[in-house]
N, C-alpha and C positions, 0 to 999 in steps of 0.2 A: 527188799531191805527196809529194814527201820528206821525211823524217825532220827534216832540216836546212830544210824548209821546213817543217813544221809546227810543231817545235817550237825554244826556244833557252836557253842556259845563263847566268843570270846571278847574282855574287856577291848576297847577302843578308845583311840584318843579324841577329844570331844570336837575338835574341827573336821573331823570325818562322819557329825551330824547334821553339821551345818546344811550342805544341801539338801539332805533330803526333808529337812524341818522347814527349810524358806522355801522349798519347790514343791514337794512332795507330800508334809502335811498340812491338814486341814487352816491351822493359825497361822501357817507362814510366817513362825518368831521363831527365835534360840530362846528355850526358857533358862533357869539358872542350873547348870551340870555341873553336878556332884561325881555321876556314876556315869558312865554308858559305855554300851554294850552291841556287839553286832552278830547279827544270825549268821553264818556262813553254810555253804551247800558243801557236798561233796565233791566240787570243783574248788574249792574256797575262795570264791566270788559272795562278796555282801550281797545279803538277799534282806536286810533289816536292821533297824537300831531302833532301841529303846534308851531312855533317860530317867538318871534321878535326880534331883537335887532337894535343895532346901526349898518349903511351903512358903509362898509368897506372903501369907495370910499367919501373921507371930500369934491373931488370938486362935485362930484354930491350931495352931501346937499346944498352946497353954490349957485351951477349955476342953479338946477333945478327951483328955485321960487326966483330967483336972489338977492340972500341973504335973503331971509325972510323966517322963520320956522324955521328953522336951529335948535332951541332945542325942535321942537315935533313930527323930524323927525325920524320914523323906516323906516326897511327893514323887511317885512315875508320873511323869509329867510330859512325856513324850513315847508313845511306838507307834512304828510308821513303819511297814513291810511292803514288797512289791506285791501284783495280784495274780491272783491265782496259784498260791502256794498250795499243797496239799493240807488237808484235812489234818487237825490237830498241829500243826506247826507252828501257829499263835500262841495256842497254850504253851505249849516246848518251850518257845521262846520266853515267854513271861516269865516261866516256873524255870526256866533255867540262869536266867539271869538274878533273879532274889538268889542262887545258892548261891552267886560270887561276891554276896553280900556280907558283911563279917554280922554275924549274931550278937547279941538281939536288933530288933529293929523294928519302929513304926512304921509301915507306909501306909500314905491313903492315897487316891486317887478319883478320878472325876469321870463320867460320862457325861456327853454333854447334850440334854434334851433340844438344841436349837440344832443339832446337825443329828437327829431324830437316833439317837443309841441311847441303851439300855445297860452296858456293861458287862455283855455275853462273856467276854473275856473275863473278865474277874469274876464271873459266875461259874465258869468252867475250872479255874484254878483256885476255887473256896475261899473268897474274898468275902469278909463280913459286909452285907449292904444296911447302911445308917438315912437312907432318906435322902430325900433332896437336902439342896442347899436351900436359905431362906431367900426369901423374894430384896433383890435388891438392886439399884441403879448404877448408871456409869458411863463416862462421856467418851461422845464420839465427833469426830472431825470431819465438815462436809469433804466431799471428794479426797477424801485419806481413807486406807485401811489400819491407819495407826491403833494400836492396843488402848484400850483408857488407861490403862498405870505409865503407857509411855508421853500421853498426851499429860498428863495430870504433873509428871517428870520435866518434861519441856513449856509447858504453860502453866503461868500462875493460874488461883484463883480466879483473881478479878480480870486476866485477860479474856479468860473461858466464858465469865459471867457476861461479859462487853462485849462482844464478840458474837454475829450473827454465825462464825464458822462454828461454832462447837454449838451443840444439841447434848441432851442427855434421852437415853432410853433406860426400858427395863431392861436387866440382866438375865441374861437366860439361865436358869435354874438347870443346877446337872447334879448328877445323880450321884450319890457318895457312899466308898468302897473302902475298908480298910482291911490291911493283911498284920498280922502280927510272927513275925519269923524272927522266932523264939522256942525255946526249948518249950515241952508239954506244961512244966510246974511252971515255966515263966508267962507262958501266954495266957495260964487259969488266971493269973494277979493280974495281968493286963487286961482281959475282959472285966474284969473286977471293978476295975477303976474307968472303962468307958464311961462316958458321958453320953452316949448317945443309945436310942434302944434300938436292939437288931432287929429290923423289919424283913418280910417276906422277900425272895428277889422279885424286879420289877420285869414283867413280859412286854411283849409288841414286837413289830414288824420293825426291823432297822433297817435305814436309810444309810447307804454306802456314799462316801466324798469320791470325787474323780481323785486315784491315787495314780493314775497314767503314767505322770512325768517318771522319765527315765534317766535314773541318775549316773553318772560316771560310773564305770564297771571298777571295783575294786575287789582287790585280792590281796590275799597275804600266803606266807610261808608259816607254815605249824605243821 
């Protein structure tokens, strides 16, 4: 059987990603959902979910396509699947989840070099790659795994600054992918207007996270 016969993509309601984004992936946050979406098998048991929402970062909407798009701009900002699925089932997923997307649409999205990927995914489903992000900093709290934008949200400035608990590190630099799903003549203009220049994709050996945890078995009727 096929891909498209074993498995199939349907919208989801966003507190059926909670689990697997605070157990299952790598950050262990809910980022901001807009969209998401779940892989189902041939059993229709969730075997994954992917997220989109709004980009955390308003200058990268503005400077990426130098003011233009700005409201049909996402971030995938979240897929998380169990292991050991078959071959080509990531891309499925990806590529089928942008078609429940209403046209046109910016996405970008990130690989992140500190948990050693490259963005195979978005390489396999023709994602434009734009280079790293630039070198930049951001705080962290001893014996917390808190986010720096959640710390920076619950602690002032000068508490951070007075404060032997907060440390600042470098930011780990990840690698940047945009898709444009858009009709043929809409996506020429959109390349048009990138700000950024298309680079080679990047290779190397990826580094896999423990995705072990096993989340509640769900299912639906379709």
């Amino acid at each position: 059987m096929s891909i498209y016969e074993n498995y199939s993509v349907q919208k989801i309601n966003n507190y059926e990603c909670h689990e697997w984004f605070l157990n299952k992936h790598y950050a262990k946050r809910i980022p901001n959902i807009m969209n998401c979406f779940g892989l189902y098998n041939a059993n229709k048991q969730l075997q994954g979910v992917i997220s989109y929402g709004s980009p955390p970062s308003p200058s990268l909407v503005v400077g990426s396509f130098n003011g233009k798009y700005t409201e049909i701009f996402l971030e995938l900002n979240r897929l998380c699947v169990n292991e050991n699925l078959e071959k080509n089932v990531l891309s499925f997923f990806v590529s089928q989840s942008i078609r429940h997307l209403q046209k046109p649409k910016v996405l970008v999205s990130y690989a992140d070099t500190s948990q050693g990927h490259h963005g195979y995914i978005y390489q396999a489903t023709n994602w434009i790659y734009t280079g790293l992000t630039v070198k930049r900093t951001e705080w962290r709290m001893r014996d917390s795994d808190k986010h720096s934008k959640t710390i920076c949200e619950q602690y002032t400035l000068e508490e951070r600054l007075n404060s032997n608990k907060f440390y600042v590190i470098d930011r780990p630099r990840k690698h940047r992918y945009f898709y444009l799903y858009a009709n043929k003549k809409d996506k020429k203009e959109m390349i048009k207007h990138l700000a950024y220049g298309i680079e080679p994709y990047p290779k190397g050996n990826n580094t896999k996270y423990d995705a072990s945890y096993q989340c509640s078995t769900q299912g639906v009727l379709f």
